[in-house]
Steps between C-alpha positions, in 0.01 A plus 500: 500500500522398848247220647270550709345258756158485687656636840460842423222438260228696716755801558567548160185515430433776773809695380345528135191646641683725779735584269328560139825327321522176335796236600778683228516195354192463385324612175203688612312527159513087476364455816231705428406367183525164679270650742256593282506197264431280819270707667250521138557094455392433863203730505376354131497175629356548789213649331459335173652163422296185552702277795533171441354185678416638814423150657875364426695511791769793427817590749325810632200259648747213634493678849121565522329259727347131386160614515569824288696311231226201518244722436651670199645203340112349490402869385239619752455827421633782674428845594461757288752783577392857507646785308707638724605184597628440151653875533705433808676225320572728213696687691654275723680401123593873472658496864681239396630608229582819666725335758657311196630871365595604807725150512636583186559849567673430834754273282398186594476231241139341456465187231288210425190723500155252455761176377254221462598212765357150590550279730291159469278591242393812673547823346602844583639855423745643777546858492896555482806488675694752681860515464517098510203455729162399455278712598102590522387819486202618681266764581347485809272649748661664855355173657599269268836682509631425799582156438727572219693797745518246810549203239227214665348453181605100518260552853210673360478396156070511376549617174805182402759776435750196642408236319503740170848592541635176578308356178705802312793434684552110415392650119796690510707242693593724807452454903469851593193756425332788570261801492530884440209680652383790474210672726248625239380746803849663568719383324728299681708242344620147676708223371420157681697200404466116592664169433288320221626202645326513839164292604283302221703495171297670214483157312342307766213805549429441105484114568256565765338721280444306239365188705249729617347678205494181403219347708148607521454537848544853639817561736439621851437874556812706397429680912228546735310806579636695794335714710436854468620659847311509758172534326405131487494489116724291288695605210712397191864431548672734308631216213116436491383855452701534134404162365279556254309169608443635834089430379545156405584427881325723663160532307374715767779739556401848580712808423504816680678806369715681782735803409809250478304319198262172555496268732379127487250341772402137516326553837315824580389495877515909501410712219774698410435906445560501146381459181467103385583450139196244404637432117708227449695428174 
């Protein structure tokens, strides 16, 4: 069996697709039960088990900002998701899992699926590696997207995908990274990788992190609001507008509901034309 190696990793996965034909080397009816195995393990827990401490710091937090970690370490509570919410991250696992088979299929080799790592005393599950390489997969809006195609993740980094891999990364004991994306709106697929070794090493963010959960006094504002065109209003950032303490620092936060989902205002100064959501979780 011939090796494969992430360069034509996106193109093999196109071909299987295109093509309707497995890599010959494969064995289809494996892959499939694999598929399905995964797919009913991921969804199950996603639904039903109990998580653990959810105020421990944990590798998939270590690139959230101070404030956000602060705040859950002392356990303020958060939002309450809604149920569709909760359903978009169901099948972000099945998307995932999807692009998994498709890796498979396409003959490349994908290992190390949810191995436990830790670096300092913080804990994590990376998702696998792919042929040799560790590597994140992710669903992701067109938006969101982007930065995996043009690969400026390391610039424009809210949601600590960075930090998250390199925590993974010195798990595994490797200097090199990356994601495999996949558009959940068209289905486009991008691999985007980075050296783990560049800019603040993942032990020296846990330090950090730990000297701050470890004080009482609240870290400075994770960002500032930002205004809202030209309207005179002032709005969330967009790390701000998925925190789920967004309330805690903005007790008077308004949200209006536009056809591109809510948005966040700190400062009204013009009404906007739609309708305001007035219930807060």
């Amino acid at each position: 069996m011939r090796m494969k190696t992430l360069d034509t990793l996106v193109e093999d996965i196109y071909a299987v697709v295109k093509n309707s034909e497995a890599d010959p080397d494969v064995d289809v009816d494996a892959v499939f039960d694999l598929f399905g195995a995964n797919v009913k393990e991921a969804v199950f827990k996603s639904l039903f088990e109990e998580r653990g401490d959810s105020t421990r710091l944990r590798m998939s937090s270590v690139g959230k900002p101070d404030r956000q970690v602060w705040l859950n370490s002392k356990d303020y509570p958060k939002e309450e998701l809604e149920p569709s919410t909760l359903i978009k991250f169901l099948y972000g696992h099945v998307i995932e899992e999807l692009v998994l088979l498709l890796v498979r299929l396409g003959g490349h080799t994908v290992a190390n699926e949810q191995d436990k790592v830790e670096v300092n005393g913080v804990k994590g599950s990376m998702d696998c590696t792919i042929d040799g390489k560790l590597i994140d997969v992710k669903s992701a809006s067109s938006y969101a997207f982007k930065k995996f195609k043009d690969n400026t993740v390391e610039f424009d980094d809210p949601f600590g995908y960075v930090d998250q891999l390199k925590g993974y990364g010195a798990g595994l004991g490797v200097k090199e990274g990356g994601w495999l994306a996949m558009d959940k709106g068209n289905g486009h697929l991008a691999l985007a990788m980075i050296d783990l070794t560049e800019g603040e090493s993942i032990e020296d963010r846990i330090t950090h992190l730990k000297d701050i959960v470890s004080k009482d006094e609240m870290p400075e504002p994770c960002s500032y609001p930002v205004p809202d065109g030209k309207s005179g209003n002032m709005k969330l950032s967009t790390q701000c507008s998925y925190c789920p303490y967004k309330h805690t620092c903005y007790p008077e936060l308004r949200t209006f509901l536009y056809s591109t989902g809510p948005k966040f205002l700190t400062e009204v100064w013009s009404l906007p034309r739609v309708i305001e959501i007035t219930e807060t979780k």
